[in-house]
ZADO-1210 file (C-alpha; in nm, 4 decimals, padded with zeros to 6 digits):
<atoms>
<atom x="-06.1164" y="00.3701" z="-01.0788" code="UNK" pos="1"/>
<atom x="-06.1308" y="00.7751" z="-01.0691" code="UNK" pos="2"/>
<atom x="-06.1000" y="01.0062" z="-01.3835" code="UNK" pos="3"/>
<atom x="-05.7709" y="01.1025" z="-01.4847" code="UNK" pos="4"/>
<atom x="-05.6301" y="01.4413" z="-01.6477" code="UNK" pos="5"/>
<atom x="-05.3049" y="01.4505" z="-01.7842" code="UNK" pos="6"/>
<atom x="-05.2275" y="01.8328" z="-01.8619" code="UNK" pos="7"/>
<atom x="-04.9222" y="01.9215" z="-02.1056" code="UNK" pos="8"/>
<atom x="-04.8131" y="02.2830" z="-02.0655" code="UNK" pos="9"/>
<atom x="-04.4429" y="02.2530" z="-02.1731" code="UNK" pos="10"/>
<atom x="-04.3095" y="02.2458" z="-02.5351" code="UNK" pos="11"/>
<atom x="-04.2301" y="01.9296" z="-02.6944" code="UNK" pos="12"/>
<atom x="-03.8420" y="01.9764" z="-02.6918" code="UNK" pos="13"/>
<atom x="-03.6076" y="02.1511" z="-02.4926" code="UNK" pos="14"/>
<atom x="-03.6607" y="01.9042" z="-02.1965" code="UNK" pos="15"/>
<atom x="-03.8434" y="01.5620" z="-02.1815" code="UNK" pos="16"/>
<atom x="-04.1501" y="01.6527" z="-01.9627" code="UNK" pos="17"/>
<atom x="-04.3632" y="01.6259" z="-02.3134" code="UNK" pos="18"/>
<atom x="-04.2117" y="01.2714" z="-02.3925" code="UNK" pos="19"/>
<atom x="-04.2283" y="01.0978" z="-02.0432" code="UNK" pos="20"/>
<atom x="-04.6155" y="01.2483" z="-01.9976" code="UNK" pos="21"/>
<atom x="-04.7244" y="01.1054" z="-02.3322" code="UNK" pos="22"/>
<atom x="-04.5234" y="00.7449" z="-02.2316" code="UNK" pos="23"/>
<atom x="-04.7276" y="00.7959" z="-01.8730" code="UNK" pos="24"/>
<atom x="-05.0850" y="00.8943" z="-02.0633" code="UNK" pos="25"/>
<atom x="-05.0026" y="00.5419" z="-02.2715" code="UNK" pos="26"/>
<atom x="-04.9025" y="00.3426" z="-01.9942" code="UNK" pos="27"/>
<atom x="-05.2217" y="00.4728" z="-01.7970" code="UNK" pos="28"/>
<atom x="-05.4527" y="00.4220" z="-02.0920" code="UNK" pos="29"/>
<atom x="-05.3863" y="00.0406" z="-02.0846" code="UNK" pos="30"/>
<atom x="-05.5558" y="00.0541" z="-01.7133" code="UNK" pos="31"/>
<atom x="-05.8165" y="00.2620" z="-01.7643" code="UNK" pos="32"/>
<atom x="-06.1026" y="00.4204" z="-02.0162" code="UNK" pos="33"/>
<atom x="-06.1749" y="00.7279" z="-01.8555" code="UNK" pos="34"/>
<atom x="-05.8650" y="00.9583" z="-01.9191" code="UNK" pos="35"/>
<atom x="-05.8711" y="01.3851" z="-02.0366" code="UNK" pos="36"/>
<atom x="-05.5699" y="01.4920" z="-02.1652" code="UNK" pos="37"/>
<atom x="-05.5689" y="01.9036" z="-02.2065" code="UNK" pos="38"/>
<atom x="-05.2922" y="02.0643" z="-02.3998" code="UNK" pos="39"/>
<atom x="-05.2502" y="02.4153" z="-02.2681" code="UNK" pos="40"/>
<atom x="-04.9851" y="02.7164" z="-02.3382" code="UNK" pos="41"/>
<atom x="-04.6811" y="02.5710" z="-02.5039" code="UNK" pos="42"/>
<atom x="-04.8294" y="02.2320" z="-02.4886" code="UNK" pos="43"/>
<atom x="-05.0635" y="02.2748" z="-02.7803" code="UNK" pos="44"/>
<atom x="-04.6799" y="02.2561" z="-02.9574" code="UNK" pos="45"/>
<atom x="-04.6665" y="01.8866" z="-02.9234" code="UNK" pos="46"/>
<atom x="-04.9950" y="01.8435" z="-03.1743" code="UNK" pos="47"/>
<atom x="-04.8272" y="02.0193" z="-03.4329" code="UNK" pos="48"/>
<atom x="-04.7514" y="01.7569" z="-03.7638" code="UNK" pos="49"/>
<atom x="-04.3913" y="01.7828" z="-03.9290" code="UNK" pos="50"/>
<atom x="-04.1894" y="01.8661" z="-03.6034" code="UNK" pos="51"/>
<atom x="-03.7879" y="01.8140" z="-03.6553" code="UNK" pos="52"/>
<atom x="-03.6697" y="01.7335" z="-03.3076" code="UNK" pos="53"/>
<atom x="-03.3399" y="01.6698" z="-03.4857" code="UNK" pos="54"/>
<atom x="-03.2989" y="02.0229" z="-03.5486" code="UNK" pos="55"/>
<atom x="-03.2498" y="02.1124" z="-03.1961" code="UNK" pos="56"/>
<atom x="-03.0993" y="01.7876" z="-03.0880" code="UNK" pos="57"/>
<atom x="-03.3848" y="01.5964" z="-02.9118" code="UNK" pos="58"/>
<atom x="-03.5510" y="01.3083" z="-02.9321" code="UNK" pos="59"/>
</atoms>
């Protein structure tokens, strides 16, 4: 199977891009080894500890 990236550019709330890419990157993982996942711009958000998606009404 070939290498696969998964890039996350999007903050973690506001819309669910964030949530269904790191359900896809889990889903994937369970077929294959070789995955990259690069957090870039407002995607480096979603590896931040103590988030309160609560706050503004999201999952």
């Amino acid at each position: 199977m070939k290498r696969i990236a998964f890039v996350f550019s999007t903050a973690p709330h506001g819309t669910a891009a964030g949530r269904e890419g790191l359900d896809a990157l889990l889903a994937t993982s369970a077929l294959t080894d070789d995955l990259a996942v690069f957090f870039i711009a407002d995607g480096v958000f979603q590896l931040l500890p103590g988030q309160k998606p609560d706050a503004v009404l999201a999952r």
